[in-house]
Phi, psi and omega in degrees: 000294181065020219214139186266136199241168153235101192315127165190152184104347188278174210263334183287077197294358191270329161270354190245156195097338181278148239222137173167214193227147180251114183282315198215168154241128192256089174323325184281347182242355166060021160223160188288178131268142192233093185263134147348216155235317183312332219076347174266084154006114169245133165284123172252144163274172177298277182354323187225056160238142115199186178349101143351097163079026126345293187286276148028265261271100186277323188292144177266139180096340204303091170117333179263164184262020158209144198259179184272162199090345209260144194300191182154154161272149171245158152298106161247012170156162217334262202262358179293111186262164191220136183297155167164174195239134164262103201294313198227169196219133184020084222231151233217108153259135168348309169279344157325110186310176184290157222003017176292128167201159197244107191311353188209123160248147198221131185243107189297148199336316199281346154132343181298131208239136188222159160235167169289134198258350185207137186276064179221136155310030149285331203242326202197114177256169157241148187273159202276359169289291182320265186311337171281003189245350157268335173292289167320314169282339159302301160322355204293117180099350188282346193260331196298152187095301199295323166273168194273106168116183194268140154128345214294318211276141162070021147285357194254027201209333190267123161308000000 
């Protein structure tokens, strides 16, 4: 994971605005580890985690790895992914404090609509159609040739 964050929203006014790396995310408790900059460690809820320079992003989209239409999955509570579409790019609710945004709003196969609170696979995937169809399309031309004997070429294409 690895990816520099930022703490904000929390009752601790003393964490928020500080700055460090999310080492891990812990599905059962639905918070990152949080090392500092300082070096001292936190359990964060999600929420009042994201992206580094987040609140930044003037550009819609500016940076993230999925556009709106494109399928994905989301983390919808420990190991559970849920099918879904992504509606909105840095998506921002009313009660929601000044520059707090969520890099995605995703509206799921069941019609329900939720957001990512962070752009990291931990949280938001490309769904395994999406990868295996870029996997493919990387591949495209890489096999002719390449096996010994009849059947070889163009098999990196077959289901």
């Amino acid at each position: 994971m690895d990816k520099r964050v930022e703490i904000h929203g929390t009752s601790r006014t003393d964490m928020n605005g500080k700055r460090g790396v999310a080492t891990d995310f812990h599905e059962d408790t639905w918070r990152f580890t949080v090392k500092l900059d300082s070096g001292v460690a936190f359990k964060v809820k999600r929420a009042n985690v994201r992206a580094e320079g987040a609140e930044e992003v003037e550009e819609a989209g500016e940076g993230l790895r999925f556009e709106i239409g494109q399928a994905v999955e989301a983390n919808t509570g420990g190991a559970v992914w849920t099918s879904g579409e992504v509606v909105a790019l840095n998506y921002r609710e009313d009660e929601w404090p000044e520059g707090k945004t969520a890099p995605y709003q995703i509206e799921l196969n069941d019609g329900a609509l939720i957001f990512a609170p962070l752009d990291d696979d931990c949280i938001v995937r490309a769904t395994a159609t999406e990868v295996k169809g870029k996997e493919k399309e990387k591949g495209k031309g890489k096999e002719k040739g390449k096996g010994k004997g009849k059947g070889k070429k163009g098999r990196a294409g077959r289901k």
